[in-house]
N, C-alpha and C positions, 0 to 999 in steps of 0.2 A: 504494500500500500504506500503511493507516496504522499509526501507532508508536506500541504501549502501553504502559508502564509498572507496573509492582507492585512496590507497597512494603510488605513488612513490618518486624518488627521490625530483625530480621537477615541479612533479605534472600535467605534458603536454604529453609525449611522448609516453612514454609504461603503463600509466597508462590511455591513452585515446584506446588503444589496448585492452588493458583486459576487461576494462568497455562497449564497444562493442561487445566483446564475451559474455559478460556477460549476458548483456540484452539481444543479442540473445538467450539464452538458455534459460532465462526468459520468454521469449516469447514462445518459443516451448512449454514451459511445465503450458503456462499459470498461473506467478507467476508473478502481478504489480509488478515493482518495480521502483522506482529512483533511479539516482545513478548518485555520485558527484565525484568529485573528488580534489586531495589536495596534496600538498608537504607529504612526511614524517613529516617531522620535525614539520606540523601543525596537527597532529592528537590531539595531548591531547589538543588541543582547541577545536575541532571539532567533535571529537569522541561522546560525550554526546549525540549527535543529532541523530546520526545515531543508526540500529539494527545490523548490522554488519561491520567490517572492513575488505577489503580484502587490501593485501598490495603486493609489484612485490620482494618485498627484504625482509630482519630480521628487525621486528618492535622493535628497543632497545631506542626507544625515549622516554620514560616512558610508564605508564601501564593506559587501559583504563575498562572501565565497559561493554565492549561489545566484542561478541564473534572476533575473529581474524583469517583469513586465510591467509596462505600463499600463492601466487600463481604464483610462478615464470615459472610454467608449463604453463602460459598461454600465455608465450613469447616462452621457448623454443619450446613447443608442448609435450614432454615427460610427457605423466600423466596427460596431458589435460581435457581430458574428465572425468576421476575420480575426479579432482582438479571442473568444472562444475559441476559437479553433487553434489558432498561437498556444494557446493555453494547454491544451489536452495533447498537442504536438509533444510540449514539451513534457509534459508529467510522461508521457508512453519512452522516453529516452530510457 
């Protein structure tokens, strides 16, 4: 099973948005996954744990060992589905 990550601002709002999208698409395409959630500002404590970091903003809070998406498409809707698909590409590595 791999271990995701979402970080937004505050760690509650639009990053409990994304991570439902996420996992749905996970599910469609038959890819375990877990997936947590965090402040920004708590990633480079957290990061280590996880296989990917998706983020809803610019990760400039220091630099971590694991891959990083952006995914503010999965608020607006614009690129959404390219922005999923990115997603589950990478958890299947």
């Amino acid at each position: 099973m791999k271990r995701l990550l979402v970080a937004c601002g505050n760690g509650i709002a639009t990053s409990t948005v994304v991570a439902t999208k996420i996992r749905e698409k996970c599910e469609e395409n038959g890819v375990p996954v877990m997936v947590n959630q965090c402040k920004l500002m708590e990633v480079d404590s957290k990061a280590d744990d996880y296989d990917l970091l998706v983020t809803t903003g610019k990760f400039t809070g220091g630099t971590v060992n694991i891959p990083v998406i952006t995914a503010i498409s999965l608020l607006t809707g614009i690129g959404e589905e390219a922005t999923l698909n990115q997603i589950v590409e990478e958890l299947k590595k």
